[in-house]
PDB file with SEQRES, HELIX, SHEET and CRYST1 records, atoms N, CA, C and O in Angstrom:
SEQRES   1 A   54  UNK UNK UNK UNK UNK UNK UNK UNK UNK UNK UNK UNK UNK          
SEQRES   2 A   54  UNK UNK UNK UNK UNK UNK UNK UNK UNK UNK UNK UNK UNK          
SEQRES   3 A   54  UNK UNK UNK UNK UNK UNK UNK UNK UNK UNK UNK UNK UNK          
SEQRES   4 A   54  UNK UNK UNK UNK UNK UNK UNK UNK UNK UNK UNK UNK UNK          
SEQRES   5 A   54  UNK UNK                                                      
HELIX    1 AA1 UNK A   11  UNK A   20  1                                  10    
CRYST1    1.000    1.000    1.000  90.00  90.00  90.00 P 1           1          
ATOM      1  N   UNK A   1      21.096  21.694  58.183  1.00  0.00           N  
ATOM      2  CA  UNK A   1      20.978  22.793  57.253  1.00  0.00           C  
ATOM      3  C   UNK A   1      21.669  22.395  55.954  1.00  0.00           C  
ATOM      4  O   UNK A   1      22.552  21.540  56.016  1.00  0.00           O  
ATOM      5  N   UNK A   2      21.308  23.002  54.650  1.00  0.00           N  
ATOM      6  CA  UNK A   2      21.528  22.390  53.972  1.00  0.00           C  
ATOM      7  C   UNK A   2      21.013  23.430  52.828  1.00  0.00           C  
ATOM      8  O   UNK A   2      19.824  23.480  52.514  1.00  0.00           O  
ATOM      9  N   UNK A   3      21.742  24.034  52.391  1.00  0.00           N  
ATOM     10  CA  UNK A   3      21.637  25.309  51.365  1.00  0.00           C  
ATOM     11  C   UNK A   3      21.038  26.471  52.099  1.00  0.00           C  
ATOM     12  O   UNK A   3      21.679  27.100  52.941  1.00  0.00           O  
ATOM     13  N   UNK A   4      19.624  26.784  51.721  1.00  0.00           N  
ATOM     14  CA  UNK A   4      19.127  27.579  52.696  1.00  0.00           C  
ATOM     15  C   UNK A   4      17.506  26.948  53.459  1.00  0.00           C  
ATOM     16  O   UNK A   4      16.455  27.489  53.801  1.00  0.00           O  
ATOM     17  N   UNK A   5      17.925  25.844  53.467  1.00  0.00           N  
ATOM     18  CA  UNK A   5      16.642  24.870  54.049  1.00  0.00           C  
ATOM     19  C   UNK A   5      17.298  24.380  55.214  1.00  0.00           C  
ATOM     20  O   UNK A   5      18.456  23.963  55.201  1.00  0.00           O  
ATOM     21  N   UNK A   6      16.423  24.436  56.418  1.00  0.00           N  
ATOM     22  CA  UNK A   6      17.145  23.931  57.540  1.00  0.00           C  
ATOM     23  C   UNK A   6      15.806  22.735  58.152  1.00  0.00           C  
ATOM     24  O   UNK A   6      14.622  23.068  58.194  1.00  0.00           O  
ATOM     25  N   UNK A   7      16.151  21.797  58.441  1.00  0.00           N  
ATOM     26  CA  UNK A   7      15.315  20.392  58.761  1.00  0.00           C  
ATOM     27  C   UNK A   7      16.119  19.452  59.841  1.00  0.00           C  
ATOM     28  O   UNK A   7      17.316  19.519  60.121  1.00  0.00           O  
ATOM     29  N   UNK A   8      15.261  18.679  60.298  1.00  0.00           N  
ATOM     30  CA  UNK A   8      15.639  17.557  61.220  1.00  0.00           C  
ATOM     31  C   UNK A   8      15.560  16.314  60.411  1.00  0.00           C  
ATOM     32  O   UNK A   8      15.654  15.286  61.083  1.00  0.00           O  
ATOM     33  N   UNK A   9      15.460  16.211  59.560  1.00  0.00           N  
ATOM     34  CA  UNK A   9      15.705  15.022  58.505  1.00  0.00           C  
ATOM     35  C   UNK A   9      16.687  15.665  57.021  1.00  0.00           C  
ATOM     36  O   UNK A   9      16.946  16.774  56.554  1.00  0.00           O  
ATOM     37  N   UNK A  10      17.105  13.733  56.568  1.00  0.00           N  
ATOM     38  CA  UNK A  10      17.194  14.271  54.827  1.00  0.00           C  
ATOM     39  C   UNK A  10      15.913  14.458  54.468  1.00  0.00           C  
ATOM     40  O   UNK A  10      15.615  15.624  54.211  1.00  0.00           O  
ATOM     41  N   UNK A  11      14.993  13.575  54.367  1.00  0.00           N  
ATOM     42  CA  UNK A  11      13.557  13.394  54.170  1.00  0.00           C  
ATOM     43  C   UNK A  11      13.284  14.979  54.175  1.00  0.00           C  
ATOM     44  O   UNK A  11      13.369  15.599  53.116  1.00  0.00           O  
ATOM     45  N   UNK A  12      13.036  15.468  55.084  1.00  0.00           N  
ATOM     46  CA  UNK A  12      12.456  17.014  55.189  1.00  0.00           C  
ATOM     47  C   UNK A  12      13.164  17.956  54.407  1.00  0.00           C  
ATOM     48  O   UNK A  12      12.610  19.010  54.092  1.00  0.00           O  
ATOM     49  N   UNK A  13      14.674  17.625  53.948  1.00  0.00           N  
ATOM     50  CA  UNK A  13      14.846  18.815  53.170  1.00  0.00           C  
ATOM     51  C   UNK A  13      15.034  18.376  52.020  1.00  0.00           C  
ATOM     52  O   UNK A  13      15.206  19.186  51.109  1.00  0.00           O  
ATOM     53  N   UNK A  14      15.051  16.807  51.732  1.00  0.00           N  
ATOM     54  CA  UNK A  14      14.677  16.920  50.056  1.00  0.00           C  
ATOM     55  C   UNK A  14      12.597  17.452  49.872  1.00  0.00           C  
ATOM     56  O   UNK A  14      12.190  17.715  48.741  1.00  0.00           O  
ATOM     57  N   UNK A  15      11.668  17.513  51.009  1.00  0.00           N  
ATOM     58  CA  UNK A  15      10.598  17.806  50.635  1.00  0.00           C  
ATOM     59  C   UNK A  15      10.816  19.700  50.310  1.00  0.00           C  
ATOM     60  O   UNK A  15      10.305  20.401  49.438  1.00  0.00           O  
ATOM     61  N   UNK A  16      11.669  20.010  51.293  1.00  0.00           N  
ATOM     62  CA  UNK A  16      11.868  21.547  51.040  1.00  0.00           C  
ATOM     63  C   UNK A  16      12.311  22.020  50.029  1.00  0.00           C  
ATOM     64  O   UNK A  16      11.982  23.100  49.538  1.00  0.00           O  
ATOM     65  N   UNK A  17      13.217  21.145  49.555  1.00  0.00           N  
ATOM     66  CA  UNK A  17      13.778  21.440  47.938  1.00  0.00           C  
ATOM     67  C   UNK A  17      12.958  21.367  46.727  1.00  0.00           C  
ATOM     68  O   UNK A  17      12.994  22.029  45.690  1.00  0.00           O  
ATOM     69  N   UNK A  18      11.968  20.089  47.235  1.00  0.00           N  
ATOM     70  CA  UNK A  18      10.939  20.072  46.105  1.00  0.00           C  
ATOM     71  C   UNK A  18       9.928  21.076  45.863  1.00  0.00           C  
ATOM     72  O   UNK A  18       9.394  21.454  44.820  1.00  0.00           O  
ATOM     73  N   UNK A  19       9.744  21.530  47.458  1.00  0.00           N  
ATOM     74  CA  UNK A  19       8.763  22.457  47.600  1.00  0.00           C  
ATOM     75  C   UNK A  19       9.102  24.012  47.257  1.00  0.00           C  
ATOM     76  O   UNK A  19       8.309  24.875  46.882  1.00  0.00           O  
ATOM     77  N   UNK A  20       9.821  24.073  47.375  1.00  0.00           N  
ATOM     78  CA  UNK A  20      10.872  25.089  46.553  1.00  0.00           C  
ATOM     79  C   UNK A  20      10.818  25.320  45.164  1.00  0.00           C  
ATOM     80  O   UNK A  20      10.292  26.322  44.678  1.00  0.00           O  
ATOM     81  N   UNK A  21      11.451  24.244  44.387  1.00  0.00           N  
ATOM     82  CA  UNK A  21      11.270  24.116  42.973  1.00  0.00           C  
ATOM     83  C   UNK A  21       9.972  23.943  42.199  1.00  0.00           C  
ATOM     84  O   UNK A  21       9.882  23.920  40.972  1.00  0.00           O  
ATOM     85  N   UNK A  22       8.875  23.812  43.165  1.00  0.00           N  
ATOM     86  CA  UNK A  22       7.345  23.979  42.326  1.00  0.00           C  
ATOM     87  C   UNK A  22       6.704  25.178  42.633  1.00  0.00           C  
ATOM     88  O   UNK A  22       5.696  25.547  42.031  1.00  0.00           O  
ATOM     89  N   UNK A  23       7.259  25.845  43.588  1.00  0.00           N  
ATOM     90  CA  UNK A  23       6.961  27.233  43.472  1.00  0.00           C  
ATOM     91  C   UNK A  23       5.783  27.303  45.151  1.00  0.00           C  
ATOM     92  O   UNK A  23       5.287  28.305  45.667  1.00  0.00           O  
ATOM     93  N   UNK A  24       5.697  26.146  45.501  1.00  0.00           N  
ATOM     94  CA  UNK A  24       4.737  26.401  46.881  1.00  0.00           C  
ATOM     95  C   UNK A  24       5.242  25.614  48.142  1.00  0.00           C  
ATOM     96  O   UNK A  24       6.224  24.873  48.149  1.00  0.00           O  
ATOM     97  N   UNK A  25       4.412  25.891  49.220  1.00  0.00           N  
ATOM     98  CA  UNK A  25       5.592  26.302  50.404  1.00  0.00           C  
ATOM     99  C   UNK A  25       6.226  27.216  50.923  1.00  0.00           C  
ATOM    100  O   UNK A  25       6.634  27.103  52.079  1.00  0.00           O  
ATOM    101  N   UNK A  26       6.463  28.395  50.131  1.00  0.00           N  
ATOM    102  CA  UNK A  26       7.378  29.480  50.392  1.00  0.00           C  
ATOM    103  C   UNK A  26       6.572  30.743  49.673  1.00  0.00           C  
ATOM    104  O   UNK A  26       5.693  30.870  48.821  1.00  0.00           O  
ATOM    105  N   UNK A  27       7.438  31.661  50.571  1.00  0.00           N  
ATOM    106  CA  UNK A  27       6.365  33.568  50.355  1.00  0.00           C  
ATOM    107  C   UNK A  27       7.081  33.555  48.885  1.00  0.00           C  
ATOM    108  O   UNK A  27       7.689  32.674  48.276  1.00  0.00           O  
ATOM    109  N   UNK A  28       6.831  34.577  48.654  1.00  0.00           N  
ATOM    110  CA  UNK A  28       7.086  36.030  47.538  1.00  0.00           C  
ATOM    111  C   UNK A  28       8.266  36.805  48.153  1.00  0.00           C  
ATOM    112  O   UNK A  28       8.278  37.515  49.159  1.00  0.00           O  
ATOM    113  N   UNK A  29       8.984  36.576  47.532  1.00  0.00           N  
ATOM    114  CA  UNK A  29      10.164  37.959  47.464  1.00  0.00           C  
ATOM    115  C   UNK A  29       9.427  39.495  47.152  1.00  0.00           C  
ATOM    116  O   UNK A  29       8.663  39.615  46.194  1.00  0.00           O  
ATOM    117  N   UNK A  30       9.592  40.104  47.633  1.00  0.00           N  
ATOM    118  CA  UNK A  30       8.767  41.138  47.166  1.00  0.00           C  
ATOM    119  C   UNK A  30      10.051  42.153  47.388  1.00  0.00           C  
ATOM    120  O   UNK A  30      10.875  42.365  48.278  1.00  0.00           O  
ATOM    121  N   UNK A  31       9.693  42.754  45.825  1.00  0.00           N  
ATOM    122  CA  UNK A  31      11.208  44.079  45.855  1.00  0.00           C  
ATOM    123  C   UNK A  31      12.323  43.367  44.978  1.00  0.00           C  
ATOM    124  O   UNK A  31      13.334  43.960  44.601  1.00  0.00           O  
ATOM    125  N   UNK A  32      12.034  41.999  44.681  1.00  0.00           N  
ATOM    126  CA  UNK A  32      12.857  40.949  43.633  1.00  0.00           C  
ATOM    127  C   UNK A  32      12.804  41.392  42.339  1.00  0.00           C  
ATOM    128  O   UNK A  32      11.585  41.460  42.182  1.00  0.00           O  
ATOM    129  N   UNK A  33      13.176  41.655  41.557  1.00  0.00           N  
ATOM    130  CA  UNK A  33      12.794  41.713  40.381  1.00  0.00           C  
ATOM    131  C   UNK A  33      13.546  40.654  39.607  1.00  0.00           C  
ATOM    132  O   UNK A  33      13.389  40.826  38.398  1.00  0.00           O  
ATOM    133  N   UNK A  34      14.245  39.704  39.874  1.00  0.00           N  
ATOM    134  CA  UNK A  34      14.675  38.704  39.519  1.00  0.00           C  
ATOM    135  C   UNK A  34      14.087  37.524  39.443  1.00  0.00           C  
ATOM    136  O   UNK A  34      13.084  37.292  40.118  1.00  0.00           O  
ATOM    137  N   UNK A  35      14.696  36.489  38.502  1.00  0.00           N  
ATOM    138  CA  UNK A  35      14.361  35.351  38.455  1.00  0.00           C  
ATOM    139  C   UNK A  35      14.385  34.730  40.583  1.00  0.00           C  
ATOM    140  O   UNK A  35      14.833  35.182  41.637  1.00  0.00           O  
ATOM    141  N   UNK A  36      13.629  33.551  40.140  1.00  0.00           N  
ATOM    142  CA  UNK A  36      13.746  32.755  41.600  1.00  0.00           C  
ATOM    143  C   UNK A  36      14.839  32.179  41.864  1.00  0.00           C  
ATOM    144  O   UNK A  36      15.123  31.702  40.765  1.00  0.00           O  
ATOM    145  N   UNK A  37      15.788  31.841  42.674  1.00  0.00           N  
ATOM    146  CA  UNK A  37      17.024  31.346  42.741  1.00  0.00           C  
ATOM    147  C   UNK A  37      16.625  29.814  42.666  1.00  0.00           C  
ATOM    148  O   UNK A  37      15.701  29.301  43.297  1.00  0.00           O  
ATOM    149  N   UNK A  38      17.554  29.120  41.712  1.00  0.00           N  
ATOM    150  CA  UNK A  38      17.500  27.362  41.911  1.00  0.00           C  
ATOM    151  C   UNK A  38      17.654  26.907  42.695  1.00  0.00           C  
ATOM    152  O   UNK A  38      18.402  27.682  43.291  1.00  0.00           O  
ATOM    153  N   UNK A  39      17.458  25.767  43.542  1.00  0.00           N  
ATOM    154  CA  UNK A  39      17.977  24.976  44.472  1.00  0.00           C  
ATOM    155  C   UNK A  39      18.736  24.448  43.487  1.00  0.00           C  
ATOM    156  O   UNK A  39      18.366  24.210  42.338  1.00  0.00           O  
ATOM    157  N   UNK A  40      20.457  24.161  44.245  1.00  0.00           N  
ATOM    158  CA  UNK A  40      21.251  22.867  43.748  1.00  0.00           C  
ATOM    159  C   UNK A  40      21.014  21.670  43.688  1.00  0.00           C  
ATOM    160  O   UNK A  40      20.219  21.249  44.529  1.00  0.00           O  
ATOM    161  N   UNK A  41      21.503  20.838  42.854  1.00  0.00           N  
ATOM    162  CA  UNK A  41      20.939  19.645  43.428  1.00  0.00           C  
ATOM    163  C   UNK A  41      21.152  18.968  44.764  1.00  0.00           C  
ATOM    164  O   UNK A  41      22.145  19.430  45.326  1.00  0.00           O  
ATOM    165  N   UNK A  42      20.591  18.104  45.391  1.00  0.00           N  
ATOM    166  CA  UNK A  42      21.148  17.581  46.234  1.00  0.00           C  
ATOM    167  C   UNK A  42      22.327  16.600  45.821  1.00  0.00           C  
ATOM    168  O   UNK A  42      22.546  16.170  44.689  1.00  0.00           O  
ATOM    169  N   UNK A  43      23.336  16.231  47.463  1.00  0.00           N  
ATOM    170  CA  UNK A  43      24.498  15.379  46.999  1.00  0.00           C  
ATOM    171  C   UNK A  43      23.584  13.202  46.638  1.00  0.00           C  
ATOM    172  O   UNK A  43      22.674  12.398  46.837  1.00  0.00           O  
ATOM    173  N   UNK A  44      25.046  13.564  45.941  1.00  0.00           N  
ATOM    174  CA  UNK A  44      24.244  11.456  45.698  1.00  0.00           C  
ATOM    175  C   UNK A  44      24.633  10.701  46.706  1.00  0.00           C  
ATOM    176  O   UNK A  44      24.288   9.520  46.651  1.00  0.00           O  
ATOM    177  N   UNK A  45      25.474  11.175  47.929  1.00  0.00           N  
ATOM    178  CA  UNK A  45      25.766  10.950  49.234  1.00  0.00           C  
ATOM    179  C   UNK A  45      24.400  11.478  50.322  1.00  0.00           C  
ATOM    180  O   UNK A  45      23.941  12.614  50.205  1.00  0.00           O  
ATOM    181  N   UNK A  46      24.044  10.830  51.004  1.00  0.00           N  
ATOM    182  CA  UNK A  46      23.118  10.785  52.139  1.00  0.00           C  
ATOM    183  C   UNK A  46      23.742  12.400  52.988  1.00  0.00           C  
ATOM    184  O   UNK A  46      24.955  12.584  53.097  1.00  0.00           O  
ATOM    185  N   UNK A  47      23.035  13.113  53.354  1.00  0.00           N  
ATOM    186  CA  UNK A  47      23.486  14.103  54.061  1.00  0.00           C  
ATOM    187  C   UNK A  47      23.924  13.959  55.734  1.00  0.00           C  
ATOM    188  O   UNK A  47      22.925  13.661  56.389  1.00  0.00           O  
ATOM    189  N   UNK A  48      24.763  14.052  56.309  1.00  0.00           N  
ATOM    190  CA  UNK A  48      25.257  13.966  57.235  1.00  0.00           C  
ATOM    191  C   UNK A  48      24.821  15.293  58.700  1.00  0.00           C  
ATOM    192  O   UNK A  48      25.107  16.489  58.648  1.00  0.00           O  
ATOM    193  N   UNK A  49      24.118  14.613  59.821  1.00  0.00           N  
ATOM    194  CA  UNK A  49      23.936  15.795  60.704  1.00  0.00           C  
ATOM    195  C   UNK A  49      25.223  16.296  61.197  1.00  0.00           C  
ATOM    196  O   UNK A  49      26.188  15.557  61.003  1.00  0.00           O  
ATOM    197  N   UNK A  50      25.412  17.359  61.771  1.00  0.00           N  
ATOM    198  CA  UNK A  50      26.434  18.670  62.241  1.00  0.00           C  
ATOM    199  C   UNK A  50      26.254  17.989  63.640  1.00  0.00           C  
ATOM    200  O   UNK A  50      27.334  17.501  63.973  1.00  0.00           O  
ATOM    201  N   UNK A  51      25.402  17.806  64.462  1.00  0.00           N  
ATOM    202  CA  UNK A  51      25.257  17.357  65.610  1.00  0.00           C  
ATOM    203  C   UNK A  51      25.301  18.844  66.350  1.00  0.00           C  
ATOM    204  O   UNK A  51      25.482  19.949  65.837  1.00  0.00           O  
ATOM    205  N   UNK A  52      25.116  18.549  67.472  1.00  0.00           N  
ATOM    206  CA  UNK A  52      25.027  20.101  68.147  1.00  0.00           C  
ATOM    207  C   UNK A  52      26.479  20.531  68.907  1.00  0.00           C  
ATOM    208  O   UNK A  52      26.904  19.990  69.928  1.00  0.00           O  
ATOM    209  N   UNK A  53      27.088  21.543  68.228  1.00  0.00           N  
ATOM    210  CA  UNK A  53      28.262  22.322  68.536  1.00  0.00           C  
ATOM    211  C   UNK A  53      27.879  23.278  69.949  1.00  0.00           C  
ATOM    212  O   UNK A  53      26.754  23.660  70.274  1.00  0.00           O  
ATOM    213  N   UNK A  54      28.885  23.473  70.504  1.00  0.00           N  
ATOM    214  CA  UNK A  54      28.972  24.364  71.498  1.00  0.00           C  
ATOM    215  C   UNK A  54      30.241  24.870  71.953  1.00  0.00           C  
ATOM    216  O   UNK A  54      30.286  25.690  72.871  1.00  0.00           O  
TER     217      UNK A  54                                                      
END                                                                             
């Protein structure tokens, strides 16, 4: 997980981020009357898995 994109790769959530920031991939807020929220950038460090907690 990784902002509000959750993936089994980096690969998959830099595509979610992209897919994000062009506007497809993802619903409509509906009831928003706001701008779309930015994705941050990603880190210039490789993202690290959490591994599974219990």
């Amino acid at each position: 997980m990784w902002w509000n994109f959750v993936a089994r790769t980096q690969e998959e959530i830099e595509q979610a981020r992209e897919d994000w920031t062009s506007g497809s991939g993802f619903g409509e807020v509906k009831g928003y009357d706001g701008a779309p929220l930015r994705a941050p950038q990603l880190p210039e460090v490789p993202l690290k898995p959490r591994g599974r907690v219990r």
